[in-house]
C-alpha positions as CSV (number, residue, x, y, z in Angstrom):
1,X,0.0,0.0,0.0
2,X,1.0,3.6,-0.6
3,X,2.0,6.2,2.1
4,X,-1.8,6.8,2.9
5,X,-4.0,4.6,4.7
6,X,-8.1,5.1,3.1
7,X,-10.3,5.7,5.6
8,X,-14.0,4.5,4.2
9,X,-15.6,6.4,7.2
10,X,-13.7,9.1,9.1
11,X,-16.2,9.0,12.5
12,X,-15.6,5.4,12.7
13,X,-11.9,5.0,12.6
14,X,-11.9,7.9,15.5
15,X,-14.1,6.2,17.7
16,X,-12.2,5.4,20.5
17,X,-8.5,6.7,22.9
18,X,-5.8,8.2,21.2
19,X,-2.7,8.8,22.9
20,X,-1.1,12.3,21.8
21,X,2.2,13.9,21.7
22,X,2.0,17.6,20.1
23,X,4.9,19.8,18.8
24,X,4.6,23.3,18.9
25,X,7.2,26.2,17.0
26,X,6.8,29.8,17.0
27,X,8.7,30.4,13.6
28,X,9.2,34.0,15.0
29,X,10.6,33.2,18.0
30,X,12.1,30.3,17.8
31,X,10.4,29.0,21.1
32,X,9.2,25.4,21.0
33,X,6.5,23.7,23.1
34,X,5.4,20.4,23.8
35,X,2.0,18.4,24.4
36,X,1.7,15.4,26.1
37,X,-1.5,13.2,26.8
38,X,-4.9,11.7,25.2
39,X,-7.7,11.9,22.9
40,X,-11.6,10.4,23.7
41,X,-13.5,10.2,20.7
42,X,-17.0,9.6,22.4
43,X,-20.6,8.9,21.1
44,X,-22.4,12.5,21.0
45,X,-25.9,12.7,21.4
46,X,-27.7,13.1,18.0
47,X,-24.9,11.4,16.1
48,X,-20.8,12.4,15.9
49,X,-18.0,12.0,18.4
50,X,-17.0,14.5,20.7
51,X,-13.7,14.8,20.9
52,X,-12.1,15.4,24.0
53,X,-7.8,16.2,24.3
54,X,-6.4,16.2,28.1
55,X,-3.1,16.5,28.7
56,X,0.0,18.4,29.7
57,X,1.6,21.4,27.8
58,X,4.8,22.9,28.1
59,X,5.9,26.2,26.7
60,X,9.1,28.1,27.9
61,X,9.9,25.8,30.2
62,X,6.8,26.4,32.5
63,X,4.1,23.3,32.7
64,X,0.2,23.3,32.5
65,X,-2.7,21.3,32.0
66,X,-4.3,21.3,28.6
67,X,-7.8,20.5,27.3
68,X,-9.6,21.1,24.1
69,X,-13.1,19.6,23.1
70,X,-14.1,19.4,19.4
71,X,-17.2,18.6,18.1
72,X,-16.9,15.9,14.8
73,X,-20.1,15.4,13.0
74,X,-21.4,13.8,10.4
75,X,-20.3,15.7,7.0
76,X,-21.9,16.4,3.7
77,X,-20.6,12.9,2.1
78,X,-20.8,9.9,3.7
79,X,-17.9,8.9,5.6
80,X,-16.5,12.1,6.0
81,X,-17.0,14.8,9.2
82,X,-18.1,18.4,9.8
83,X,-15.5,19.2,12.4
84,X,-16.5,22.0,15.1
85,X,-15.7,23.8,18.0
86,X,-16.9,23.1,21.5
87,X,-19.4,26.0,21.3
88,X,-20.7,24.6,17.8
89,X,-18.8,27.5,15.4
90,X,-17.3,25.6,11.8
91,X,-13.9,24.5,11.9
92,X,-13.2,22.4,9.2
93,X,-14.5,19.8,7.2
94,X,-12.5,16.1,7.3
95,X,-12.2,13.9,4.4
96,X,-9.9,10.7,5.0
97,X,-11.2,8.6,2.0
98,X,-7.4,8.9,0.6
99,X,-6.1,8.8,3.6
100,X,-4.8,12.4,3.6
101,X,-6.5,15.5,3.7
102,X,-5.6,19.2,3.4
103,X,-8.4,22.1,5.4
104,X,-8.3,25.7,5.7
105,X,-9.5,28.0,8.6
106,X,-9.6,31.7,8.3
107,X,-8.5,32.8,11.9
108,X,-8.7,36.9,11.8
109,X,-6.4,38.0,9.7
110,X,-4.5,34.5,10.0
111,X,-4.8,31.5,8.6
112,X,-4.3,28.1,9.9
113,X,-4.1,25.3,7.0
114,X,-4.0,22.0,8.1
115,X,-2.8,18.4,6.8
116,X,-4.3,15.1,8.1
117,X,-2.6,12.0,7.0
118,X,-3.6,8.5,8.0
119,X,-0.9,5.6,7.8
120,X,-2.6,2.7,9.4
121,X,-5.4,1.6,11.3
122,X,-3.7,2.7,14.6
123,X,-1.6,5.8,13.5
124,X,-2.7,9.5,12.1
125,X,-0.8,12.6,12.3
126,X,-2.0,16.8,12.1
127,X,0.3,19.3,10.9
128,X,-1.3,22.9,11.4
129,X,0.6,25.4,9.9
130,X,-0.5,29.3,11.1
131,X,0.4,31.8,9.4
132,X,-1.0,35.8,9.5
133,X,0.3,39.2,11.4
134,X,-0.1,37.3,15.0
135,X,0.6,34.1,14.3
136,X,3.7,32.1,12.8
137,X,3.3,28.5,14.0
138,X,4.2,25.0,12.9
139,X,2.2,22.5,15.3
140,X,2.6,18.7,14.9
141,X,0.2,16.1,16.3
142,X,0.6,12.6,16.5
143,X,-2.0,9.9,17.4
144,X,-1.7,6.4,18.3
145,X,-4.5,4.3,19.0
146,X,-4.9,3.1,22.7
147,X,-6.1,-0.9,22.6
């Protein structure tokens, strides 16, 4: 098989604990960061997972516990995923069937472009790349499926 892994249907392959170590670099300052801990991708009433991220973060030396909760719906084709924030605003849309997928969200005046590749059933990796007059940011996300 290729460098991809296909993902027939996006929600399903989520389902489930994720462990997750995240690189941060500010490109303008040179600082790095680092993210430590684990995804639940949990039945949401109405349909979707909800996708909860706990963990620890470290910036500058200094740290502190992390969380961020997404929202991943059913999308406009089957198999694919409406991705949202907690509080229900559009993030992105997720599209796996090639096992790699490339989404854009407008931030203010930045913009954060992100790449999605899959390369098995247990492994998937995020590289956001932020760019705009407040941001310039590489961050670098990878999951491994918790069995």
């Amino acid at each position: 098989m290729g460098e991809f892994w296909p993902v027939a249907d996006v929600l399903a392959h989520l389902a489930g604990g994720w462990r997750v170590e995240r690189t941060v670099r500010d490109l303008a300052s040179g600082s790095d960061g680092h993210f430590e801990g684990v995804t639940v991708f949990g039945p949401l009433a109405g349909g979707g997972l909800l996708h909860e991220e706990s963990g620890a973060f470290t910036w500058q030396g200094v740290t502190r516990d992390a969380t961020r909760t997404l929202r991943f719906l059913p999308g406009s084709a089957t198999g694919t995923a409406d991705v949202r924030f907690a509080d229900g605003r559009p993030f992105h849309e997720l599209d796996l069937t090639t096992g790699r997928y490339v989404a854009d969200h407008p931030c203010s005046a930045d913009l954060y472009r992100g790449e999605f590749t899959v390369t098995d059933a247990d492994h998937w990796r995020t590289v956001w790349r932020v760019g705009g007059p407040a941001k310039d940011l590489v961050l670098t996300t990878c999951y491994a499926r918790v069995r």
